[in-house]
C-alpha positions as CSV (number, residue, x, y, z in Angstrom):
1,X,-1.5,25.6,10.1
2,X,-3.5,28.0,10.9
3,X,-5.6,27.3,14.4
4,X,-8.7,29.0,14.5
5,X,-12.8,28.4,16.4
6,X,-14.1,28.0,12.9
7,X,-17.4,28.7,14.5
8,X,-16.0,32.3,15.0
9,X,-14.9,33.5,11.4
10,X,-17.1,35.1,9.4
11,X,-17.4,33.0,7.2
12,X,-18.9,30.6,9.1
13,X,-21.3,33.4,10.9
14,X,-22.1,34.0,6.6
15,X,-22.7,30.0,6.6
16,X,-25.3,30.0,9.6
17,X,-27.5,32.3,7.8
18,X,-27.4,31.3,4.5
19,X,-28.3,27.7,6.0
20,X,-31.6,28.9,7.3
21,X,-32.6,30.7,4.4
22,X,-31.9,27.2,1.6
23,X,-32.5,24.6,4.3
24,X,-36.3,23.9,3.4
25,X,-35.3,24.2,-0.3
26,X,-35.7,21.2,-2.2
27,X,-33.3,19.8,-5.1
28,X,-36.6,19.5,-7.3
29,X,-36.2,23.0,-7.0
30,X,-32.5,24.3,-7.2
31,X,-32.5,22.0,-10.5
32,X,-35.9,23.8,-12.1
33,X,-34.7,27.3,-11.6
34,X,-31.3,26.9,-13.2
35,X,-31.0,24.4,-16.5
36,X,-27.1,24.6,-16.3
37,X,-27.0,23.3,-12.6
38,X,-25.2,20.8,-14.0
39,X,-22.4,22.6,-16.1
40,X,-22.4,24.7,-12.8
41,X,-21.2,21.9,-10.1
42,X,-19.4,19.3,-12.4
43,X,-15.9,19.1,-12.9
44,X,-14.3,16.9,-15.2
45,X,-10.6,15.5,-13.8
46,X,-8.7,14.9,-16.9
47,X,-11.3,12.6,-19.0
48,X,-10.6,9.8,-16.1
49,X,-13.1,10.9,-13.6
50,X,-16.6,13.1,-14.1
51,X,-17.4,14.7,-10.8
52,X,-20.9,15.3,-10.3
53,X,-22.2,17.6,-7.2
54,X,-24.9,19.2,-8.3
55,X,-27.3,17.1,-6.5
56,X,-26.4,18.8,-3.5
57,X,-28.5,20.6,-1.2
58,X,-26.2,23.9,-2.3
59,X,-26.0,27.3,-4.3
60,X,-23.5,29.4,-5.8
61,X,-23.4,31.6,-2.4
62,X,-23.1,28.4,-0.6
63,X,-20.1,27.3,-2.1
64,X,-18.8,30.8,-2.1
65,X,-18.5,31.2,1.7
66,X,-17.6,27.4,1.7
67,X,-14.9,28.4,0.1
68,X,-14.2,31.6,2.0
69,X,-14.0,29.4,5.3
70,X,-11.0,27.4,3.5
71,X,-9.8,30.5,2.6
72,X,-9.8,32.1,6.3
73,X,-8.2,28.8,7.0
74,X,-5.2,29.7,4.4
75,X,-5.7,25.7,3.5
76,X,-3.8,26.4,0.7
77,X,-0.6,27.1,2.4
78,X,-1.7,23.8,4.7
79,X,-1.8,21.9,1.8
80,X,1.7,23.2,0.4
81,X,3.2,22.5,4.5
82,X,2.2,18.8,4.1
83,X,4.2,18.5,0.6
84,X,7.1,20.3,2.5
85,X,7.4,17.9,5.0
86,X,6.1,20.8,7.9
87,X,6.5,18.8,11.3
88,X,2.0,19.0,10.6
89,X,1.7,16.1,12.7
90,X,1.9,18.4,16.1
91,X,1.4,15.7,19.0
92,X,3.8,13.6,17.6
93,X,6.5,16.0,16.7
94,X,6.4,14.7,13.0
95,X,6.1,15.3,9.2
96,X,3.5,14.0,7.0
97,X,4.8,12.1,3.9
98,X,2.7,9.8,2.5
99,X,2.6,12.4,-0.5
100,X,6.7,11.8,-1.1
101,X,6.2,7.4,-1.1
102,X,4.4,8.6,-4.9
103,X,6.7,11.6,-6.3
104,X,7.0,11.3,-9.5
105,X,6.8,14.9,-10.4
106,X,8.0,16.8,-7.6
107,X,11.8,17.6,-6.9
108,X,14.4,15.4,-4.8
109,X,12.8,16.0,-1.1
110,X,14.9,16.3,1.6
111,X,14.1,16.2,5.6
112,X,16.5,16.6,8.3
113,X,19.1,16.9,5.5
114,X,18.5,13.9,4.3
115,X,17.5,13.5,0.4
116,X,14.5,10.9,1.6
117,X,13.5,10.7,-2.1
118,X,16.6,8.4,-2.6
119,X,15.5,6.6,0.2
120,X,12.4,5.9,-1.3
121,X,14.1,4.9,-4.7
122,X,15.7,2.7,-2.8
123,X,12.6,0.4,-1.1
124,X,10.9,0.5,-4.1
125,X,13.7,-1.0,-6.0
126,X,13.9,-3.7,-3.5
127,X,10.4,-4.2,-3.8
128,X,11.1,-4.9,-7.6
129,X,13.7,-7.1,-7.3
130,X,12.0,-9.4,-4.6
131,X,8.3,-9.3,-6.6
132,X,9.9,-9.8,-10.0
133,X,11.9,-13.0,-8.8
134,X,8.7,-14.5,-6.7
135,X,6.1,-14.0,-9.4
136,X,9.2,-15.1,-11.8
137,X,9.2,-18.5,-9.9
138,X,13.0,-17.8,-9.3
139,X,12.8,-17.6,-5.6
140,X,12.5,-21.2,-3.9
141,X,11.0,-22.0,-0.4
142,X,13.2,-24.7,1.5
143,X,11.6,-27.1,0.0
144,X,13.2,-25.9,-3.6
145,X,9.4,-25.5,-4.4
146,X,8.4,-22.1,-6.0
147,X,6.3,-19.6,-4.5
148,X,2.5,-19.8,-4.5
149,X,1.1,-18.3,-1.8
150,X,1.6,-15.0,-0.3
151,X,0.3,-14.2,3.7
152,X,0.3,-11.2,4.6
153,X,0.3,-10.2,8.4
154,X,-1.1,-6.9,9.4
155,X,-3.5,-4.8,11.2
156,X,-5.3,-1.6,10.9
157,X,-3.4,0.7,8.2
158,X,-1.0,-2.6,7.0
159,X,-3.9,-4.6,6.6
160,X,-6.9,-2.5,5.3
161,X,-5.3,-0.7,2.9
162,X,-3.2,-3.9,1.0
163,X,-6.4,-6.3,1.3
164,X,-8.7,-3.9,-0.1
165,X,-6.2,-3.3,-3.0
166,X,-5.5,-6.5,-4.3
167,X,-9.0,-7.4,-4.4
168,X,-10.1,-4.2,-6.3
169,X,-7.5,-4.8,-8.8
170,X,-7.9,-8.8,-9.0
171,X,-8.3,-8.4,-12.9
172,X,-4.6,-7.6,-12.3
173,X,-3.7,-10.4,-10.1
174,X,-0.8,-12.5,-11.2
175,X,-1.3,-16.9,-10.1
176,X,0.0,-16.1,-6.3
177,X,-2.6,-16.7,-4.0
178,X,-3.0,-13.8,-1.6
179,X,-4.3,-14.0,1.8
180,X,-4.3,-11.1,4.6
181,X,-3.9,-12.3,8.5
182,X,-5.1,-9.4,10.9
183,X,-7.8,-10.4,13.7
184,X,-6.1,-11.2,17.2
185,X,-9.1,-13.9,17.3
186,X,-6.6,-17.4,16.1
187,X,-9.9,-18.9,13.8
188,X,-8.5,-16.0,11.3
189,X,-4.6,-17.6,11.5
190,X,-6.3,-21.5,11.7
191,X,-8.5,-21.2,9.3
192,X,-5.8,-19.5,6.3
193,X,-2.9,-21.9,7.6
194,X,-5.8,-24.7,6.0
195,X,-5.6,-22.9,2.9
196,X,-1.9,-23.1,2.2
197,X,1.3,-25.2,2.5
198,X,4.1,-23.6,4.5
199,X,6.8,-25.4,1.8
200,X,5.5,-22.9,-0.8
201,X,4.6,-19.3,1.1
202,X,6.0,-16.8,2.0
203,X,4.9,-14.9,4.4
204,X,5.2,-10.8,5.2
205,X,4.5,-9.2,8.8
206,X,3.7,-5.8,8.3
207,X,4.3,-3.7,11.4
208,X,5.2,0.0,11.9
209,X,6.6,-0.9,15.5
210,X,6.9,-4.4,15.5
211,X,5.0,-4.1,18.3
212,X,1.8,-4.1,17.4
213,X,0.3,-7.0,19.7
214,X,-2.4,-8.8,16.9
215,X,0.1,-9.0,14.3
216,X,3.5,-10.4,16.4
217,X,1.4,-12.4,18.3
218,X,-0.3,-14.0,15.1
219,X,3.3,-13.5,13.5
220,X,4.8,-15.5,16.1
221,X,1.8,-18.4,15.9
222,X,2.6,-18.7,12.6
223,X,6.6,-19.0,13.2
224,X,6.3,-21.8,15.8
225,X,3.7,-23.7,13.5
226,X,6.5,-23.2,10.3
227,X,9.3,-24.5,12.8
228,X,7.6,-27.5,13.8
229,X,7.0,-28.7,10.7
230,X,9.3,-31.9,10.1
231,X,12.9,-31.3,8.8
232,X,12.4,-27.4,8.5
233,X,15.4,-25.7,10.3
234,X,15.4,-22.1,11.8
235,X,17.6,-21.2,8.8
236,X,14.7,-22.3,6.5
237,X,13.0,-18.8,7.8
238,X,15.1,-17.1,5.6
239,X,13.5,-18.2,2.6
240,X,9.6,-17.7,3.8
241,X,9.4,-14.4,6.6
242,X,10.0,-11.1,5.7
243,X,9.2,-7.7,7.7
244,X,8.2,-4.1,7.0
245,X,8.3,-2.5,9.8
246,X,10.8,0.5,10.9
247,X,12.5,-0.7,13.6
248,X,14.9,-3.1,12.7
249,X,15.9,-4.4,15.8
250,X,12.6,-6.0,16.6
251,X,12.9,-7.7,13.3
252,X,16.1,-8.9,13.6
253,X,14.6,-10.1,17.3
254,X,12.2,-12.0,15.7
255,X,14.7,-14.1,13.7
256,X,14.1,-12.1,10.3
257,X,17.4,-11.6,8.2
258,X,18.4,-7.9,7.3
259,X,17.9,-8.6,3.5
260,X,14.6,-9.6,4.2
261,X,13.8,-6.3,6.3
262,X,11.8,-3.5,4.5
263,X,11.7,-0.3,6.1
264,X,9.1,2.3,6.0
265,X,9.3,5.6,8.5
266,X,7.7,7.6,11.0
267,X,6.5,9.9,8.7
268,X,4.1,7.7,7.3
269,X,1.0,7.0,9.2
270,X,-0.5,3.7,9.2
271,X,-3.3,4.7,7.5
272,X,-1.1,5.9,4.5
273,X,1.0,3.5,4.3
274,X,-0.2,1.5,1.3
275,X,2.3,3.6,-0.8
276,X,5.4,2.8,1.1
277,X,6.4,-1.4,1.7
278,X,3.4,-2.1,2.8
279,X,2.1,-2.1,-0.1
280,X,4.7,-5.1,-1.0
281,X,1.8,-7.6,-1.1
282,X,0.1,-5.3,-3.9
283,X,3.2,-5.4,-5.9
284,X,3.5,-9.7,-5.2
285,X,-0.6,-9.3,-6.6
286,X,-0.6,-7.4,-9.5
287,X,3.3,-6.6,-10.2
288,X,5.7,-4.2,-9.7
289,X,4.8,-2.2,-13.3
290,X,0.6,-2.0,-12.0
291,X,2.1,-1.1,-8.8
292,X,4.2,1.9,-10.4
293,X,0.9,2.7,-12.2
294,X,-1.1,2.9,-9.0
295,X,1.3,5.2,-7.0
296,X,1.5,7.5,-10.5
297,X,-2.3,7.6,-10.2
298,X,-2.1,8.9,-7.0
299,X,0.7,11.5,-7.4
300,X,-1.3,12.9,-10.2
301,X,-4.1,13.4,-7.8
302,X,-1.6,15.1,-5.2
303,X,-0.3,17.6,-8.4
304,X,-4.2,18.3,-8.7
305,X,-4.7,18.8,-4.8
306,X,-1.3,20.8,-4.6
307,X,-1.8,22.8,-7.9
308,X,-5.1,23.7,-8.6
309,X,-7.8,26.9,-7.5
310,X,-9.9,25.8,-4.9
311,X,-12.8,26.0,-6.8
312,X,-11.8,23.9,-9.0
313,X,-10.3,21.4,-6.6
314,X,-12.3,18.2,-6.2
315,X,-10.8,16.6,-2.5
316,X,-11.5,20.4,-1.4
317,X,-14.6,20.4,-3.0
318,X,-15.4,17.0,-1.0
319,X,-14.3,17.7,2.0
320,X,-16.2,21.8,1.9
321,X,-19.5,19.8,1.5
322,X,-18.6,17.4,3.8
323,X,-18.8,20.1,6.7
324,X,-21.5,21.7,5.2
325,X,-23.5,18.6,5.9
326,X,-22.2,17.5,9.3
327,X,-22.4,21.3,10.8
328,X,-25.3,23.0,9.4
329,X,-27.8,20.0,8.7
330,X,-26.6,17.7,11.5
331,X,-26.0,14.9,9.4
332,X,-24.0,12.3,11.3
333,X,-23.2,9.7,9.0
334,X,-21.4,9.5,4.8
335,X,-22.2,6.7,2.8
336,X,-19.8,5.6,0.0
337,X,-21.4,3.1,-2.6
338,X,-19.0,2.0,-5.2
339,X,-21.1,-0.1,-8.2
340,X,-18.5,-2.8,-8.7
341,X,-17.9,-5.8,-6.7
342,X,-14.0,-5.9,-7.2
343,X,-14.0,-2.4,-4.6
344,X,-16.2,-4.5,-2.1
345,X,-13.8,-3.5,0.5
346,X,-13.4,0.4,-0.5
347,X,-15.8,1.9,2.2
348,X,-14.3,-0.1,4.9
349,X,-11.1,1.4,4.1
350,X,-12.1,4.5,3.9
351,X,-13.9,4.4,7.4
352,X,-10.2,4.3,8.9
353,X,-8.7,6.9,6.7
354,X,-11.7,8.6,7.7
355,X,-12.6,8.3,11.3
356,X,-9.5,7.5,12.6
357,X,-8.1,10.7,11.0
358,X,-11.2,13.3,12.4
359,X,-12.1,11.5,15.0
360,X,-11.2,13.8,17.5
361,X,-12.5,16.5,20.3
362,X,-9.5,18.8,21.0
363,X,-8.6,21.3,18.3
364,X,-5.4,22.4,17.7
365,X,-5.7,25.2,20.5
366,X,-6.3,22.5,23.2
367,X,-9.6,23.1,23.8
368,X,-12.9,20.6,23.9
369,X,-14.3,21.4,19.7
370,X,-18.1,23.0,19.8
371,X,-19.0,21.8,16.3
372,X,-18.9,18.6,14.5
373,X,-15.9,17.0,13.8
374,X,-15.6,13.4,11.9
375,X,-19.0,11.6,10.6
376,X,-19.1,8.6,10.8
377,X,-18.6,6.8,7.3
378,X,-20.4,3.3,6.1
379,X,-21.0,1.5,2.9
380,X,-21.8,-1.6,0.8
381,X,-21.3,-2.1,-2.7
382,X,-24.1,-1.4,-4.9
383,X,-26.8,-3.0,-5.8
384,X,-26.7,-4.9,-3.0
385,X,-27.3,-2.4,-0.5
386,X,-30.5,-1.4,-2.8
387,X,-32.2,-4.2,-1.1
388,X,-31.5,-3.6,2.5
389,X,-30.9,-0.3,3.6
390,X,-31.7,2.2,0.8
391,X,-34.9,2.0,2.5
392,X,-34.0,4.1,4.9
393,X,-32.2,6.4,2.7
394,X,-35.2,7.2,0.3
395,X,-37.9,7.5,3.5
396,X,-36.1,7.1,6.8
397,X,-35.2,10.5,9.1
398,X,-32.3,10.9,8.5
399,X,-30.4,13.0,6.2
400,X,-27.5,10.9,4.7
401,X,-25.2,12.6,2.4
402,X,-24.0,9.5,-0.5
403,X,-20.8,9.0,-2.6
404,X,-21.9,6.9,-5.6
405,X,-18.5,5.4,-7.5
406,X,-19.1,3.7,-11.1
407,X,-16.7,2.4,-13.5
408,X,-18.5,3.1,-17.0
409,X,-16.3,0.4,-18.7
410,X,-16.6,-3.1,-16.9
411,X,-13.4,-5.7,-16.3
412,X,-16.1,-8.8,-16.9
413,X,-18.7,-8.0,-20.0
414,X,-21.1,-10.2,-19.5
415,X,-24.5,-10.5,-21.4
416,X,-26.1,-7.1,-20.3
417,X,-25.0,-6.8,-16.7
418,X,-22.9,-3.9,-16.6
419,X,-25.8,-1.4,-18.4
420,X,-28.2,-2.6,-15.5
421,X,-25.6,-1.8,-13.0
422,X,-25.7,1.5,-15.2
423,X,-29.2,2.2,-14.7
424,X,-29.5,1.1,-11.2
425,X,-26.6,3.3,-10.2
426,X,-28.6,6.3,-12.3
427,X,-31.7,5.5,-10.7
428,X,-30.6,5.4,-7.5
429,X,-29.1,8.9,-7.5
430,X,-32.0,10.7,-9.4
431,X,-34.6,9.0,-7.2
432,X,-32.7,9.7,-3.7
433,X,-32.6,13.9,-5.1
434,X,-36.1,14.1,-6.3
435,X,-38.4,11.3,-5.0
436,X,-41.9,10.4,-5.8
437,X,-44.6,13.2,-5.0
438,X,-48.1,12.7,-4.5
439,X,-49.0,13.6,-8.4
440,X,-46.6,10.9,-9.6
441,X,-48.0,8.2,-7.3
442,X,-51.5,8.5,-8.8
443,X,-50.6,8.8,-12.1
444,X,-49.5,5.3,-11.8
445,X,-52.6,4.6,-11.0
446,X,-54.4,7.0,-14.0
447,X,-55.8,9.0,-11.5
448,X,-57.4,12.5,-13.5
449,X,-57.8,14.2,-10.7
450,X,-57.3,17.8,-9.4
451,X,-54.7,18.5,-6.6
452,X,-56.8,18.7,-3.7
453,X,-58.6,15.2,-4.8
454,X,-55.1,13.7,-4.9
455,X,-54.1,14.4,-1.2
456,X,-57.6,13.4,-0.4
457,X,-57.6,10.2,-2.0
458,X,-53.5,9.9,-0.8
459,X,-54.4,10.1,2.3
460,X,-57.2,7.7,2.9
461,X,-55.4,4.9,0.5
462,X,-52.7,3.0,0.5
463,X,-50.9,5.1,-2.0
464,X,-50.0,7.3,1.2
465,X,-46.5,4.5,1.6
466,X,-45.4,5.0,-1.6
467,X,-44.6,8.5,-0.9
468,X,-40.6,9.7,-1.5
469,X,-40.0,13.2,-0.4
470,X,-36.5,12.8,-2.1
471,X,-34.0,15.8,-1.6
472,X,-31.4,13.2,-0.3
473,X,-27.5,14.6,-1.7
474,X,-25.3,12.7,-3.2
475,X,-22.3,13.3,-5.2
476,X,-21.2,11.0,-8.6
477,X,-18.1,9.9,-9.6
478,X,-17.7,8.4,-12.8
479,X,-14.4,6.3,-13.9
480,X,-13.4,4.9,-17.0
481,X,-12.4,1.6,-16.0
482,X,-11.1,0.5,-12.1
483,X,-7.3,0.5,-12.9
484,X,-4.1,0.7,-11.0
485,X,-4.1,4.6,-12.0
486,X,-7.3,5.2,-11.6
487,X,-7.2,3.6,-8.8
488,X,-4.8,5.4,-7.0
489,X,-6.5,8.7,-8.3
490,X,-9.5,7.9,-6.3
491,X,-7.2,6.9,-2.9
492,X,-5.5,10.0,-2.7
493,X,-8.7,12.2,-3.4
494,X,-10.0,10.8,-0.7
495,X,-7.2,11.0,1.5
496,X,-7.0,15.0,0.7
497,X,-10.7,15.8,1.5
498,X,-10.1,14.1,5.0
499,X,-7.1,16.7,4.8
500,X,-9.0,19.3,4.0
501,X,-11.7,18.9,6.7
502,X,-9.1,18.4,9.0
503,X,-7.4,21.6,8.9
504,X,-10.9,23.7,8.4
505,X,-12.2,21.5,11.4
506,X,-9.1,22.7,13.1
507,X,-7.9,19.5,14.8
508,X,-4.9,17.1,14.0
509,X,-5.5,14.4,11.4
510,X,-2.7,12.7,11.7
511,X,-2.5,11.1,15.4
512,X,-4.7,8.2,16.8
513,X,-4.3,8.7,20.3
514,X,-8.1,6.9,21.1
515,X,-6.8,3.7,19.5
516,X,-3.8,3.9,21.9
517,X,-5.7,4.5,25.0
518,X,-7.5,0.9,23.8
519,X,-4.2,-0.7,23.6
520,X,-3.0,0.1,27.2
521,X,-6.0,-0.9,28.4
522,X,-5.8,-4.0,27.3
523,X,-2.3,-4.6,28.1
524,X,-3.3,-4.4,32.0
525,X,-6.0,-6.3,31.6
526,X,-4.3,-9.1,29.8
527,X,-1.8,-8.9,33.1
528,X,-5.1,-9.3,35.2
529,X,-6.8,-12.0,33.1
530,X,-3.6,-14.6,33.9
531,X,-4.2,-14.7,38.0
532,X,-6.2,-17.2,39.2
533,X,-7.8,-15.1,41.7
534,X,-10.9,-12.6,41.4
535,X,-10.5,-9.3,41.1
536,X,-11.2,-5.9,42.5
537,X,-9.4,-4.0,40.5
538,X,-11.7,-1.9,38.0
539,X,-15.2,-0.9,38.3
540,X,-18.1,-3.3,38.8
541,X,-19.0,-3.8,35.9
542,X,-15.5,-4.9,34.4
543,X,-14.5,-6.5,37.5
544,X,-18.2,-8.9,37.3
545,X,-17.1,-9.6,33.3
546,X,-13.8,-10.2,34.2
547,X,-14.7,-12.2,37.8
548,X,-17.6,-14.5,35.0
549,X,-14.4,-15.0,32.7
550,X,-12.2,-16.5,35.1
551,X,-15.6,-18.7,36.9
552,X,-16.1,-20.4,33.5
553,X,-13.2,-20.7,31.5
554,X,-12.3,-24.0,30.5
């Protein structure tokens, strides 16, 4: 990778003063002066997906040196050192894989001399076999009772990802019950354990480490509640408790047979790990064949990503006007608003492939970053946030650019639903770029009057709150149908435009070293929570929250 002040290249220099030339320019009039705006910034991914960008606050030029920068970046040959298996993942000494868990089209891929591809073959076999006999109702719990629930246990990357999954592809979903265990708080163990009965669930604890503190210590909650149960013996375990994780030993630890052990590696983040094992409760969902489908919708993504021109490369697209936004209009937040409730979950996924990924300060040259790094990404389905905070959107301060998602063909046609999610969605996008203006407010109210009347009657009536200065951006994506493929399309787009800004933003996507500071903390303080006596230790104000903890605790 190349490791550059991207404040210092010329194309970014080009950038600065183009930006204060267009920034004043409304959409109203970048759409006026060129009638194939449209046809201009569209691109249409295989009949599957229409991308629309054109309601960007952008020109030709502007996407020119946005593409220069990427250029000056050579993120082309980033791109192709990820599919390599390039140790990318600096800090931790590591390749970044997630691209190999869905190769269908690639060649046999081999790291450290090792052909990892047959590796691969090889989970996702087992992952056939095991979901084929539980959906099957050929494996038994110890109570000779089929399977009909399925826990999964999980945090972060083996929780967000598998949870927001299965219930986008629900019109999928098989008669297993599916239920995902990740907050430390025990209300989230207590109240699914009321949900299910032990005899017929099986239950999956999903940790890279096997480590992770929320999911063994909810893992092992759940172990001492199955043991207790009368006439269950520690044998029975064998039937009902099954790892992915990549260290072995701490499975075995844990009382988990090897046959039940599904590995995953260090080359896959957390983050990207739906593709690898984790993914196992996806497959137990919707079966192993959708499963196949969704990790094929996702390679064919990475073939588009690795393959095509730039220009002509939607996650690069993305993630070009992503920076464009945060750097040169300040913008600090992205909103993603998918129009179907089956993707409720989509934006909150994407906030840790997102955040977690950019959210950093130290470039790769180990110094403090002078621009903008990661925004900070949020989202609700649509239309329900149309009634709480596209307020703010269509005449707050703030300049938020939007992702609006749509299926055009619905998984539940009922009555005339899906056409009015249609219009809303076309509505929303229209309004946000061009707003209401002073002329259209009184013509509402058949108001013949000349200009200067209008902003004199505007501004001594009530009319003046109805005013929509508009020239909000947002891009539009446009599905066929929310399938396993497409599905997986839309996953791995994302996951390359948080690439892409990644390597232009010249920091390291691929480490979380925030989230680990968290972690230690908390370890000593757990250590200090357990004595009886107040402490000094930290500052005053942890040491008074602490000090009130350990006053009133029951």
């Amino acid at each position: 990778m190349k490791s550059l002040n991207p404040t210092t290249t010329k194309s970014w220099k080009d950038l600065k003063k183009h930006y204060l030339k267009i920034k004043d320019i409304h959409l109203k009039d970048l759409f006026q002066n060129d009638s194939n705006r449209f046809e201009k910034f569209s691109l249409n991914f295989k009949d599957i997906i229409l991308f629309d960008y054109s309601k960007n606050r952008l020109t030709t030029k502007t996407m020119s040196y946005l593409l220069n920068l990427a250029q000056e970046f050579n993120l082309k040959d980033s791109i192709l050192s990820m599919f390599e298996g390039k140790k990318i993942n600096f800090t931790e000494n590591k390749p970044v894989l997630h691209t190999a868990l869905r190769n269908f089209h690639r060649k046999n891929i081999i790291l450290n001399k090792k052909n990892i591809s047959l590796e691969i073959k090889n989970v996702l076999k087992k992952i056939k076999l095991f979901s084929d006999a539980v959906i099957n109702k050929k494996w038994k719990g110890y109570s000779d009772k089929s399977i009909t629930d399925v826990v999964n246990i999980g945090i972060g990357g083996s929780d967000l990802g598998p949870f927001m999954v299965t219930e986008a592809l629900k019109p999928y979903k098989n008669h297993l019950n599916m239920h995902f265990i990740s907050n430390l708080d025990g209300t989230h163990v207590i109240e699914t354990l009321k949900k299910i009965d032990m005899s017929t669930t099986i239950f999956l604890i999903s940790s890279k480490t096997f480590t992770t503190q929320e999911t063994i210590t909810n893992a092992n909650t759940i172990k001492k509640l199955f043991l207790n149960q009368n006439k269950v013996l520690e044998s029975d375990m064998s039937k009902h408790f099954f790892a992915i994780s990549m260290n072995k030993n701490e499975v075995l630890k844990f009382g988990i047979l090897e046959e039940n052990f599904f590995p995953i590696w260090d080359w896959v983040g957390g983050r990207y790990s739906v593709w690898s094992a984790v993914g196992l409760s996806i497959a137990l969902s919707i079966g192993y064949k959708n499963f196949s489908l969704f990790l094929k919708g996702a390679d064919v993504m990475d073939e588009h990503f690795l393959n095509t021109p730039l220009k002509k490369n939607i996650p690069v697209l993305l993630g070009l006007i992503s920076i464009w936004y945060n750097n040169f209009f300040n913008a600090q937040t992205e909103a993603i608003f998918v129009y179907d409730q089956y993707m409720y979950k989509f934006s909150t996924y994407l906030q840790q492939t997102n955040m977690e990924s950019n959210g950093k300060n130290i470039d790769r040259n180990k110094n403090i970053v002078s621009w903008q790094t990661g925004s900070i990404i949020w989202g609700e389905p649509g239309s329900n946030g149309q009634h709480s905070f596209y307020q703010l959107l269509h005449q707050g301060t703030k300049l938020i650019p939007s992702d609006f998602i749509i299926p055009i063909n619905t998984h539940n046609q009922i009555n005339n639903h899906h056409i009015k999610l249609l219009s809303h969605f076309f509505a929303q996008t229209k309004s946000l770029a061009f707003g209401k203006s002073i002329k259209e407010i009184l013509k509402d109210n058949n108001l013949e009057k000349n200009t200067f009347q209008y902003i004199s009657d505007l501004n001594n009536d009530i009319n003046i709150y109805k005013l929509c200065h508009g020239n909000q951006p947002t891009n539009s994506f446009l599905l066929d149908k929310i399938t396993p493929y497409t599905l997986g399309i839309l996953m791995s787009l994302y996951e390359h435009k948080v690439f892409t800004q990644g390597v232009i933003m010249n920091i390291f996507s691929f480490d979380q070293w925030g989230v680990e500071l968290g972690k230690s903390a908390a370890n000593n303080i757990l250590n200090e929570l357990k004595k009886k006596k107040l402490t000094k230790k930290y500052d005053s104000s942890t040491n008074a929250l602490i000090n009130f903890y350990k006053l009133n605790k029951k």
